[in-house]
N, C-alpha and C positions, 0 to 999 in steps of 0.2 A: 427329212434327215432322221436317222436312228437316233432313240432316246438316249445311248448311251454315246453316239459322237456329240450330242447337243451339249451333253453334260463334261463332255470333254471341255467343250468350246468354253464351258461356262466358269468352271475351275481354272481353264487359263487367265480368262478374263480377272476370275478373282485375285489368282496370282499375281497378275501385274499389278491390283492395287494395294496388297499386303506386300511388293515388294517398295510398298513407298512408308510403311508403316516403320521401321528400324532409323528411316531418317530421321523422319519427323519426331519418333522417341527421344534420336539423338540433338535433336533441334531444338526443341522444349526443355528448356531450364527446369521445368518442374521437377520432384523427385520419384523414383516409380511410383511409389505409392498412391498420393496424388492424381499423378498421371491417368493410371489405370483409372480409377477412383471417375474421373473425370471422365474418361472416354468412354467408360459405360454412362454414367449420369446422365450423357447427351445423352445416347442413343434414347435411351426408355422417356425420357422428357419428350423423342419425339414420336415413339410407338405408344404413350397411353394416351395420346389425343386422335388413335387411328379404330375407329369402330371395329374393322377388323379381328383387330386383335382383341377386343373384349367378347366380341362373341364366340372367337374360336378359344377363352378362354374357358363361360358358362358352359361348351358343349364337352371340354376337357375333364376325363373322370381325375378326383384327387389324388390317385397314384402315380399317374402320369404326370400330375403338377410335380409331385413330389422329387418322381424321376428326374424329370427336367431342371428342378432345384440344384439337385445331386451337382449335374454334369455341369452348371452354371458356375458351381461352388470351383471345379475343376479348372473352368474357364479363366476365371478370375486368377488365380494360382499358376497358369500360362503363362498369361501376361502382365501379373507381378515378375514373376521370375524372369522373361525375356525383356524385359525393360529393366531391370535388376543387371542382368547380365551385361546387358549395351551400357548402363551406366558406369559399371565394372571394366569394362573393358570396350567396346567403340561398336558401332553397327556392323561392322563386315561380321565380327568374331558372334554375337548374339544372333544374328540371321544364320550362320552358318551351323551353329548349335544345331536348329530346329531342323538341318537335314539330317539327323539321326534318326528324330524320330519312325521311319521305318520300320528301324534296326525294332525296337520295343512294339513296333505295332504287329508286327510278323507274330509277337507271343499272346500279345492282349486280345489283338481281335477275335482270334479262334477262340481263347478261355471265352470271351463277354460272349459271343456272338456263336458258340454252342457248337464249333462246326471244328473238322480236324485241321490239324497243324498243319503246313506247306512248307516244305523248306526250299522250293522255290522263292518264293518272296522272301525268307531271309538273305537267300546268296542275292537276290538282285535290291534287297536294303544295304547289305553289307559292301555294296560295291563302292555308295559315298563316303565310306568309311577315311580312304585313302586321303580324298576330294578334304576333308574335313581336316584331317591331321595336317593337310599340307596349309591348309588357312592357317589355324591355329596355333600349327607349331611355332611359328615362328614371332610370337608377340611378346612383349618385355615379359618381364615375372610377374611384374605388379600387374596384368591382366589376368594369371592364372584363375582367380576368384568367379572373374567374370565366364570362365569358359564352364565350371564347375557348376553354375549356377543356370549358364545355357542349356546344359546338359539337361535337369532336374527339366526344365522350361518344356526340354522335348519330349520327357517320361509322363506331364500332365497332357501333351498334346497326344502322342499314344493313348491317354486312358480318357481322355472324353472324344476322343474321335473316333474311337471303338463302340465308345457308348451312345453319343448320336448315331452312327449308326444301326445300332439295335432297335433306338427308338424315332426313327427320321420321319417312317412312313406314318403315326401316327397323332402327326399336329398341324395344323398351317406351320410354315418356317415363321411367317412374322410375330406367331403368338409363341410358339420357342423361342426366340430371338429375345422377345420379350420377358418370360420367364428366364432364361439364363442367365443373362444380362443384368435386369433385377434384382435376381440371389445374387449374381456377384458381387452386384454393390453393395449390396445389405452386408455380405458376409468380412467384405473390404472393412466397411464402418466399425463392424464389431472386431475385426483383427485389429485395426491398428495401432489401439491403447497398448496389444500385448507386441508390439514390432519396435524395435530397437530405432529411433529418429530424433533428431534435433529441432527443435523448435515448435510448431504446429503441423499436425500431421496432414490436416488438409488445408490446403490456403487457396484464396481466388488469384486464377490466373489474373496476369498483366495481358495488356493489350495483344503482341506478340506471340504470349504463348496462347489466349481464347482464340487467335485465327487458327493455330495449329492445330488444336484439339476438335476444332469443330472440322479442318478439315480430314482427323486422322478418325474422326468419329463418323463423320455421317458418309466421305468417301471411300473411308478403309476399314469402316468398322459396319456400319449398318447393310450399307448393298453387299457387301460380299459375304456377310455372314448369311444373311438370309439365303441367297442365292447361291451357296455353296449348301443347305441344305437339303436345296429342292435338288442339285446335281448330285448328294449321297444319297438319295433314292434310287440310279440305277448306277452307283459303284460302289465297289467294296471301299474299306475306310483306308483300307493301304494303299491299294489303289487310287486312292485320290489324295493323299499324303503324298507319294510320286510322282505327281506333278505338281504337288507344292512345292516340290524338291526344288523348283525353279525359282521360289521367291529368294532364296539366299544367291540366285546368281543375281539377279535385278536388283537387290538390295546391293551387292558389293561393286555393281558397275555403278549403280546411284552414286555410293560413299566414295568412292574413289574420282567421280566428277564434281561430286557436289561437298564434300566434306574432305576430301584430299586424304584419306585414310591408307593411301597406302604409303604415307611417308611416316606413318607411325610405326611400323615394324623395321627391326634392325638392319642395320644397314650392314654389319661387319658377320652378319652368318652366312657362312656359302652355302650350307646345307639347308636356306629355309630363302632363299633370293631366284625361286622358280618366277617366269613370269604368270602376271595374275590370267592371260591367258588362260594357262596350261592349269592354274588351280580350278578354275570355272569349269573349264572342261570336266573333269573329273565330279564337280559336282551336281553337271547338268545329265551326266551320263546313264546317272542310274534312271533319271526319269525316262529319259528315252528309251531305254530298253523294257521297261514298266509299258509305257503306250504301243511300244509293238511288241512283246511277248506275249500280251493278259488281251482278251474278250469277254464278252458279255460280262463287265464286274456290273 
């Protein structure tokens, strides 16, 4: 198998398990902050007891620590904001956010990644455009905040998915994985005094939500981050953002069997009562044209 369909195969795979991460956001009572906070904690609790990652750390020159700090910092700022957004407003609307992100990676990856503009890949980012409005248009007022907030969610996923991939080829993924990860909690800790919250900013989960976390961490958060690393070795970062284009369909058929979310959107607008069908379509479209227009990414 060609290293570039392996990598196909392996970004899908990942897809399906970030398309279960917006439930389980919405499932856990924690508040984002927390949340996040916590799903990284696991993961590096369970990467500093893997030898691995300590020696691909002493062979790692300090710039590249540094780099990788950077885009950790970014990471963290993700998934504050897309857990922010779902708490604002429900999982279909914050999963559907992060199909934008194209739109902004079409500009970022060529600035980061030194290489000229394509306005190919904007016309086929700009295609979920439609896909997106038709989700979102139609959700009370009191979710506007959350769609706002999705948005920002999808402009940090453009600018550290541009930036992994400048720097992908040279680290183990587990010892990235580890530094990113890392910074983000650190930098999580040091935000949260200055972040507007009620009560204690970090609390121990209950029983309920440690099953959750451990499973949004170690099956949605550790295998597919790593593993999505090693598959941006042979794609461009747009390119592999376009078939993540697919987590926001799997997330919204999840929310809609498992969380009944589509009885949250109004019932009395005729201009926003397409069926969810017909919105998925539109969102799964761009990726498939992404998998058969592009080669050797």
């Amino acid at each position: 198998m060609q290293a570039v369909n392996r990598a196909r195969l392996q970004i899908h795979f990942c897809v399906l398990l970030w398309g279960f991460t917006a439930i389980l956001g919405k499932l856990i009572t924690l508040p984002a902050l927390p949340l996040v906070w916590w799903r990284m904690a696991l993961v590096i609790a369970v990467l500093v007891l893997i030898p691995q990652v300590w020696r691909g750390l002493r062979a790692m020159p300090a710039r590249l620590i540094w780099a990788y700090a950077g885009i950790g910092v970014l990471v963290s700022l993700h998934w504050l904001s897309f857990y922010s957004a779902i708490k604002l407003s429900n999982a279909s609307v914050g999963a559907t956010c992060i199909a934008l992100a194209p739109v902004f990676l079409a500009f970022t990856e060529p600035w980061i990644a030194k290489r000229k503009f394509d306005p190919r890949e904007l016309m086929i980012g700009a295609a979920v455009v439609p896909g997106v409005l038709m989700v979102v248009g139609g959700v009370p007022h009191g979710m506007r905040a959350g769609i706002a907030v999705g948005v920002l969610s999808a402009v940090f996923v453009a600018l550290f998915g541009s930036l992994n991939k400048r720097f992908v080829e040279q680290g183990d993924p587990l010892t990235v994985t580890f530094i990113e990860l890392g910074t983000g909690t650190v930098f999580l800790t040091l935000l949260a005094p200055l972040l507007p919250h009620t009560g204690p900013a970090f609390v121990l989960p209950g029983m309920h939500d440690a099953l959750l976390l451990a499973a949004l961490s170690f099956g949605c958060t550790l295998l597919p981050f790593a593993l999505a690393l090693v598959a941006l070795r042979h794609m461009t970062a747009f390119g592999t953002q376009m078939v993540t284009n697919l987590e926001p369909v799997y997330a919204i058929i999840l929310a809609i069997v498992l969380l009944g979310e589509q009885r949250e959107a109004p019932r009395d607008d005729r201009h926003h009562r397409k069926p969810q069908s017909g919105r998925l379509a539109h969102l799964g479209s761009g990726s498939r044209r992404s998998t058969t227009s592009r080669h050797g990414e």
